[in-house]
MARKOL-864491 format. One record per residue (C-alpha): residue in three letters; x, y, z. Coordinates in Angstrom, 2 decimals. Layout:
N
{seba ALA; {X; Y; Z}}
...
This chain:
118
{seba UNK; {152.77; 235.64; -6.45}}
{seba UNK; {150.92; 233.21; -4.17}}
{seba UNK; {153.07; 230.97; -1.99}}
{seba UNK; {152.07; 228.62; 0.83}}
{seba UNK; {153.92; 226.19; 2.55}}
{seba UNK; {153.01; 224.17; 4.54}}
{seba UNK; {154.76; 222.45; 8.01}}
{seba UNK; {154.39; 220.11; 11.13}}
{seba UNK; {153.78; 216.86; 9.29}}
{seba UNK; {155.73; 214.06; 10.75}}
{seba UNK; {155.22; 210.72; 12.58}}
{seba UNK; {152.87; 209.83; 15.13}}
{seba UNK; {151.40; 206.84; 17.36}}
{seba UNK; {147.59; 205.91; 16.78}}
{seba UNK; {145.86; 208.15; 19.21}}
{seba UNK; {148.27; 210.96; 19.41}}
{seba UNK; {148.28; 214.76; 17.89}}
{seba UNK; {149.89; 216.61; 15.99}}
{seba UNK; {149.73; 220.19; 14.96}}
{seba UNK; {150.06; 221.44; 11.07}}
{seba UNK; {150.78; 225.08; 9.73}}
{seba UNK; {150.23; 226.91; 6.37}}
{seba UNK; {152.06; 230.40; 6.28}}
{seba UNK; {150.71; 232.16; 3.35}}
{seba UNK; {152.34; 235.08; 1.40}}
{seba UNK; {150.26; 237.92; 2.13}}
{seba UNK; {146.67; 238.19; 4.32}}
{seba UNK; {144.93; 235.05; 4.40}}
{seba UNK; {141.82; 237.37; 4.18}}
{seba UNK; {142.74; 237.32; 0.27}}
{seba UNK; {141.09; 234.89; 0.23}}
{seba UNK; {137.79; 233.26; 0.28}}
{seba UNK; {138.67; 230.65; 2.52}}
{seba UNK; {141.35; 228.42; 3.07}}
{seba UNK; {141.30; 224.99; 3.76}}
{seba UNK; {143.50; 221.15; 4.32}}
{seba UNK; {143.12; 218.57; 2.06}}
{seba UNK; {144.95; 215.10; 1.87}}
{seba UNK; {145.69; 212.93; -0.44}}
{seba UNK; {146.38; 209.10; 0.40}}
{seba UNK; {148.47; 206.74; -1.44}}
{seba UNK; {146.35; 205.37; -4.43}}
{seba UNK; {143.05; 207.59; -3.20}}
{seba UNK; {141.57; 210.68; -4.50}}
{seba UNK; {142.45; 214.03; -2.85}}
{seba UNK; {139.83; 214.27; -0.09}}
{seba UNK; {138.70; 217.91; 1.76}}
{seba UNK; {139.52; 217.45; 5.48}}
{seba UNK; {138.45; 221.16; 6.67}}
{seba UNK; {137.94; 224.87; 5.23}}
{seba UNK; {137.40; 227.97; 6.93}}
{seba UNK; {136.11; 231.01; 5.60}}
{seba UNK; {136.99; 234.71; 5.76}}
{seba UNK; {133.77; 235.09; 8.19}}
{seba UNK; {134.84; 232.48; 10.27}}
{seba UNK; {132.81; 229.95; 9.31}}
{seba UNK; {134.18; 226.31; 9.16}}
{seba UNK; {133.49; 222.60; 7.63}}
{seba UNK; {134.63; 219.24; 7.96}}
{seba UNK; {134.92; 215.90; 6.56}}
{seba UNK; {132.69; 213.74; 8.64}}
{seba UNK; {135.66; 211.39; 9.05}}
{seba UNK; {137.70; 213.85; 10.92}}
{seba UNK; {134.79; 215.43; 12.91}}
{seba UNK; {135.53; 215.53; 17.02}}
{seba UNK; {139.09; 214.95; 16.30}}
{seba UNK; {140.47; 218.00; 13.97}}
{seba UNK; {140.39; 221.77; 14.54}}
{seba UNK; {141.26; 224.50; 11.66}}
{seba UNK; {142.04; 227.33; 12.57}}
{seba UNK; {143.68; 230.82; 11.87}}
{seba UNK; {146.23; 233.78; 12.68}}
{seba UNK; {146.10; 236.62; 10.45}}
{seba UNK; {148.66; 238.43; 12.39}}
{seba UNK; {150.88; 235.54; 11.44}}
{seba UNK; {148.92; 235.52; 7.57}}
{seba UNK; {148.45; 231.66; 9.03}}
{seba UNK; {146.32; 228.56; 9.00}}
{seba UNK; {146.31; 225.88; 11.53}}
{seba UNK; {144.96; 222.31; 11.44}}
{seba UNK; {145.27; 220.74; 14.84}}
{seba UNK; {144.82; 216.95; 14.62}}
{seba UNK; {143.61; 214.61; 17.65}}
{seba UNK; {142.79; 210.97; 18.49}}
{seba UNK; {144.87; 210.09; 15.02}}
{seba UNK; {143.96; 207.03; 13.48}}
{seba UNK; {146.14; 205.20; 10.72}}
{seba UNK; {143.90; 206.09; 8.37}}
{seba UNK; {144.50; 209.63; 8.49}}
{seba UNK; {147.66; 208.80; 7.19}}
{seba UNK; {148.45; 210.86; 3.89}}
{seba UNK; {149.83; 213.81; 2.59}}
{seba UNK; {148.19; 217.06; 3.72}}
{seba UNK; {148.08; 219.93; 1.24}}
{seba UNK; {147.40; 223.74; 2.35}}
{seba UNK; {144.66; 225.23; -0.29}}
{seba UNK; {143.94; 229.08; -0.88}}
{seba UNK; {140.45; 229.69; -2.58}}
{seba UNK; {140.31; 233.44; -4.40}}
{seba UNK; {136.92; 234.44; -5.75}}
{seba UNK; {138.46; 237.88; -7.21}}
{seba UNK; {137.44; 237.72; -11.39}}
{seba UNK; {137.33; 234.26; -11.37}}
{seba UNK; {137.42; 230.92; -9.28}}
{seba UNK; {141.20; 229.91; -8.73}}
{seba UNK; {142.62; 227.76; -6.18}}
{seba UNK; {146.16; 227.97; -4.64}}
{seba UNK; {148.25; 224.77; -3.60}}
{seba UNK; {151.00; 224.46; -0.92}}
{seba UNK; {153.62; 221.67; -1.85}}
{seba UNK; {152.45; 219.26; 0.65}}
{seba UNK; {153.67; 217.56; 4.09}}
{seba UNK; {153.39; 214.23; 5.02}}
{seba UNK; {151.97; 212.87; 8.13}}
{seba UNK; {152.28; 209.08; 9.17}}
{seba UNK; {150.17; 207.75; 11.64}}
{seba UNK; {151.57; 203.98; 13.03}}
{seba UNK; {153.05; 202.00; 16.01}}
């Protein structure tokens, strides 16, 4: 019912940018926000940035200055555009839809992998 996939992941020198995209299936107004997490090899899955129906966003302190999330509902799509990239941001960055209709639920895109070396 809920699909989001995610794109734009690839590999990139220290200190470049890249640009990933999450088109969702339907209105990302659905939702109650929707947000990028990532998930490191042998680390927890860590929230990078969220941004709400209102506009309203958040970030992990670690990305702060360097990443951007942003949206185009005419395109029912989410944007994270990443700057000044640092190995360590290295991991694989999942899309997530948060719905607050009944009940709290949470919607996952498969994933895509950006790699961040010389």
């Amino acid at each position: 019912q809920v699909q989001l996939v995610e794109s734009g992941g690839g590999l990139v020198q220290p200190g470049g940018s890249l640009r990933l995209s999450c088109a969702v299936s339907g209105s990302i107004f659905r939702f109650y926000a929707m947000g990028w997490y990532r998930q490191a090899p042998g680390k927890q899955r860590e929230l990078v940035a969220t941004i709400t129906t209102t506009g309203s966003t958040n970030y992990a302190d670690s990305v702060k200055g360097r990443f951007t999330i942003s949206r185009d509902n005419a395109k029912n799509t989410v944007y994270l555009q990443m700057a000044s990239l640092k190995p360590e941001d290295t991991a694989v960055y999942y899309c997530n839809a948060q719905s607050r209709i009944t009940a709290p639920r949470d919607y996952w895109g498969q994933g895509t992998q950006v790699t961040v070396s010389s």
